[in-house]
C-alpha positions in Angstrom: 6.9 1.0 13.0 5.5 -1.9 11.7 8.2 -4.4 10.9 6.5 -5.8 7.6 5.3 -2.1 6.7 9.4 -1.2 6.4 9.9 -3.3 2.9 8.5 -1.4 0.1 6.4 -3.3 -2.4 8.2 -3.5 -6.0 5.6 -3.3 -8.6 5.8 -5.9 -11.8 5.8 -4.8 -15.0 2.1 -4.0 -16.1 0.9 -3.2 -12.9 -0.6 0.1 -12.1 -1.5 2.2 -8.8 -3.5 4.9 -8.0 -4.0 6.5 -4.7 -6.1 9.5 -4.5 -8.5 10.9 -2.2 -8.3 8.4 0.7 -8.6 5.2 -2.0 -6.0 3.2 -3.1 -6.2 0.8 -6.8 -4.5 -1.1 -8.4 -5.0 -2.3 -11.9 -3.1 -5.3 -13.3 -3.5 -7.6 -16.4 -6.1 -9.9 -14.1 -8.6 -6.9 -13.4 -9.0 -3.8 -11.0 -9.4 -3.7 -7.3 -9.8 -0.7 -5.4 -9.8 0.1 -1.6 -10.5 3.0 1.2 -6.9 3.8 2.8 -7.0 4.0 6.7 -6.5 7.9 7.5 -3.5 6.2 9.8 -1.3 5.2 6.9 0.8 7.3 4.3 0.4 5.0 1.1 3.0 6.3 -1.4 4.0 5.5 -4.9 7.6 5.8 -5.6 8.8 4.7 -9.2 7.9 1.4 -9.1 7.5 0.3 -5.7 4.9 1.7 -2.9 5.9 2.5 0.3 3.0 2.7 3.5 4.5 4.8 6.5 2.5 4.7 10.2 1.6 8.7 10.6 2.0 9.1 14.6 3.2 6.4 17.7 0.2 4.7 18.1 -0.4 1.3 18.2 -3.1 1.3 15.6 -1.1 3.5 13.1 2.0 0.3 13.4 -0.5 -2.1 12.8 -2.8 -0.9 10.1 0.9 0.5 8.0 1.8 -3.5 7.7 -2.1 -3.7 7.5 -2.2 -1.8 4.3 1.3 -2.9 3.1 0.5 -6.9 3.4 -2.9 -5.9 1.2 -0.9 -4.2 -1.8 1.8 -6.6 -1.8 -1.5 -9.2 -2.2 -3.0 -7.3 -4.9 0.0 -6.7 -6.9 1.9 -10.2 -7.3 4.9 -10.3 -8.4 
């Protein structure tokens, strides 16, 4: 697993996600910005933080869950 990928991402107040359908938004107090997931990653919401888990050993999976992780954590400052 991706070592970045393990730390969830704590969302600030104000700050929404959604993640439906293979897309993942967020929607914060500077505007909207939404995004395809990679089919690799499991992009959860839990309370206020998301978690993005590699789904299978393979070197793209590790790299695209810190991937997707680092992009959230970008979109949702804290």
């Amino acid at each position: 697993m991706s070592r970045i990928a393990k730390y969830p991402v704590p969302l600030p107040k104000g700050v929404e996600v959604n993640i439906a359908s293979g897309q993942i938004s967020v929607k914060g107090p500077l505007g909207t910005i939404a995004r395809a997931a990679d089919p690799n990653v499991d992009v959860k919401k839990d309370g206020d933080k998301v978690v993005c888990k590699a789904l299978g050993n393979s070197n793209h999976a590790n790299a695209m869950s810190g991937t997707m992780r680092a992009l959230v954590a970008t979109w949702s400052p804290a």
